[in-house]
C-alpha positions in Angstrom: 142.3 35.6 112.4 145.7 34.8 113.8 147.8 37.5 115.0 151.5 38.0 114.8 153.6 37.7 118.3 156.1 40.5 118.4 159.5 39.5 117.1 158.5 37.6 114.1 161.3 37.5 111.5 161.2 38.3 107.7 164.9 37.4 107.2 165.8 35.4 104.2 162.0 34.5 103.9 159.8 34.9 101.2 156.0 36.7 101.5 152.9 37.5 100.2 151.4 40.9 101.3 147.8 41.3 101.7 145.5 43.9 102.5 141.6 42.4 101.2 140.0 39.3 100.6 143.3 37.2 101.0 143.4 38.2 104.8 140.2 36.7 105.9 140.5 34.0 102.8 143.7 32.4 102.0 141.7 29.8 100.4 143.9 27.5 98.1 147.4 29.4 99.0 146.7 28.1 102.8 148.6 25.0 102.6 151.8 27.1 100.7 152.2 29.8 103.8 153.0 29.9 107.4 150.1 31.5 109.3 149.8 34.0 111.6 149.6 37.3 109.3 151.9 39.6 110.5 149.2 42.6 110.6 150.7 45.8 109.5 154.2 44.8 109.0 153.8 45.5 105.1 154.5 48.2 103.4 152.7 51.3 103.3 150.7 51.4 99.5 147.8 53.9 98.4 144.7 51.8 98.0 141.4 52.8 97.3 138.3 50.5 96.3 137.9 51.2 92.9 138.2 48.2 90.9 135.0 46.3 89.6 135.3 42.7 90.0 133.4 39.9 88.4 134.6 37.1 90.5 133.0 39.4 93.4 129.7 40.0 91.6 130.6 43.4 90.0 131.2 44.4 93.5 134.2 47.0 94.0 137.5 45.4 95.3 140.3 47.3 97.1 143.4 47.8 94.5 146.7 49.8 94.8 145.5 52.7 93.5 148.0 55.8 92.9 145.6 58.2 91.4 142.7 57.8 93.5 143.9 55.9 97.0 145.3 56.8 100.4 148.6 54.9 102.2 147.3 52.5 103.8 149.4 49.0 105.9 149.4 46.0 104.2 149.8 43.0 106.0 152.7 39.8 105.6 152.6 36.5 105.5 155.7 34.3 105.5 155.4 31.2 102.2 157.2 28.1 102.4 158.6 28.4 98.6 162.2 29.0 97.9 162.1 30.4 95.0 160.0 33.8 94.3 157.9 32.5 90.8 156.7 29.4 93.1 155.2 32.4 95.2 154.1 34.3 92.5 152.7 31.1 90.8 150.6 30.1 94.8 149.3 33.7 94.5 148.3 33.3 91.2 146.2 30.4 91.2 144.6 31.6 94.6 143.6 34.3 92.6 142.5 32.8 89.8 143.7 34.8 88.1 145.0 34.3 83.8 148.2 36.0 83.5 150.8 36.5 85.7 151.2 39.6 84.7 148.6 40.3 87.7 150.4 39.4 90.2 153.6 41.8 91.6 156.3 40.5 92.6 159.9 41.5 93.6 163.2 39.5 94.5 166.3 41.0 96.3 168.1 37.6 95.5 167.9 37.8 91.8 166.4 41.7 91.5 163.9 40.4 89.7 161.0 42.6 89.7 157.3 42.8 87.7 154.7 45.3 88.7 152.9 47.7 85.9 153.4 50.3 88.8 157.1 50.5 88.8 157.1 53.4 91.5 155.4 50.6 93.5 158.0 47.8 92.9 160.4 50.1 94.0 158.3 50.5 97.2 158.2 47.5 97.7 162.1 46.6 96.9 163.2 49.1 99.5 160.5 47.3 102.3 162.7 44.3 101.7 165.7 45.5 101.9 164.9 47.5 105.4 163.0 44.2 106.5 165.6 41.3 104.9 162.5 39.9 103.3 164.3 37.5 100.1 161.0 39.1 98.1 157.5 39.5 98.3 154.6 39.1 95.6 150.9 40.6 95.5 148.3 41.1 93.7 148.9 43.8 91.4 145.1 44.7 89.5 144.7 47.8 87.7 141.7 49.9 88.9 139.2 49.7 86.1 136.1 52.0 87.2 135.7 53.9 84.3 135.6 50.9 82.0 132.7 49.3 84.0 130.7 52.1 84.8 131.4 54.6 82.3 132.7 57.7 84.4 135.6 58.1 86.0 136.5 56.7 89.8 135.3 59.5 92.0 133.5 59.0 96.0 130.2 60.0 95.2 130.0 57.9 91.3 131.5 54.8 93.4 128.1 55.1 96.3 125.6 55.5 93.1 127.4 52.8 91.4 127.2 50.8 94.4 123.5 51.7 95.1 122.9 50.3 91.7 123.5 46.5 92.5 120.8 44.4 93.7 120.7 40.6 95.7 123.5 38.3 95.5 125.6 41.6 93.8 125.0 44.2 97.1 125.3 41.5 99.5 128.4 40.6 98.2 129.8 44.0 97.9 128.6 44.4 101.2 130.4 41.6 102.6 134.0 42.7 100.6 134.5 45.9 102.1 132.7 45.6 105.3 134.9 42.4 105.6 138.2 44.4 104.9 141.1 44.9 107.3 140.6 47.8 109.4 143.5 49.2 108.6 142.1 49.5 104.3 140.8 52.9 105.2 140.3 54.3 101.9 138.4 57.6 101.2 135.6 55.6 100.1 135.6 53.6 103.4 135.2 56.5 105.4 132.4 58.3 102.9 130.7 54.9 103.6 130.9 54.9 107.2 129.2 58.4 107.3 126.2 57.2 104.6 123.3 56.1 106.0 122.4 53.7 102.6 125.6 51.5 103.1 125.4 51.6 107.4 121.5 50.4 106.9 122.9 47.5 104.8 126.0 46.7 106.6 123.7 46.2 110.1 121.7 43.4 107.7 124.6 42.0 106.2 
């Protein structure tokens, strides 16, 4: 992973904040940005692993989570589009996901603005306006526990929904969160770096 040199300017520029897979994986949105990740130099959002995802195998993903999450960095990275739905649209598809409606995003230039969080658009508004950033988009998933696994998001339902997924499923939830910027340190993170389950499967992962 490329690192940011101190210095690095946000003015005028368009981004894409991160702070899970798209760090280590900027798969198809690679050619659209300007590497390095400026690591930390995002806003501060409350994020907690408590989505169920099928394109990770049922695994849990990190989400901006309100209810449930603690403030955590998130992480810029400068796109070469000039206009903020060209952003939107690179996140999107990197994404896969099928609505726009998924994806966050916030312009200073035009105030447009679409998050189903508004209290974190707003966030995310005033980060632009201290930084100079023209706008930023990201990827804006509800957390969706409940639905999945039929109780409500808490530490110790997320470890025995976790210890219920076998093969390709726990490897790959494995990988996600194990793989996560340090700096995603949810409350489930840090129940899973004291359980000795999840550490015996992280040393094999």
């Amino acid at each position: 992973m490329e690192v940011t040199t101190p210095g690095t300017s946000l003015h005028d520029a368009y981004v894409v904040l991160g702070y899970g897979s798209l760090i280590w994986d900027l798969e198809i949105l690679a050619p659209q940005v300007q590497l390095p990740w400026l690591l930390n130099a995002g806003p501060e959002l409350p994020m907690e692993f408590s989505r169920i995802s099928a394109k990770r195998l049922m695994g849990l993903v990190v989400v901006i989570d309100a209810v449930h999450g603690s403030l955590c960095p998130t992480h810029a990275i400068l796109s070469n589009r000039t206009d903020i739905h060209a952003v939107a649209d690179d996140l999107c598809a990197r994404e896969r996901s099928s609505s726009l409606d998924y994806i966050g995003a916030v312009c200073r230039r035009s105030g447009f603005s679409r998050s189903y969080q508004a209290e974190v658009a707003a966030h995310i508004n005033a980060w632009c306006e201290r930084t100079g950033a023209a706008g930023a988009v990201w990827t804006d998933l509800p957390q969706n526990f409940a639905e999945h696994a039929g109780s409500a998001f808490s530490i110790d339902d997320a470890i025995a929904y976790l210890r219920t997924l076998r093969g390709e499923n726990l490897a790959e939830a494995v990988r996600y969160i194990e793989n996560a910027p340090d700096a995603t340190d949810t409350p489930l993170r840090r129940a899973l770096a004291r359980d000795a389950w999840w550490q015996g499967l992280s040393v094999d992962a």
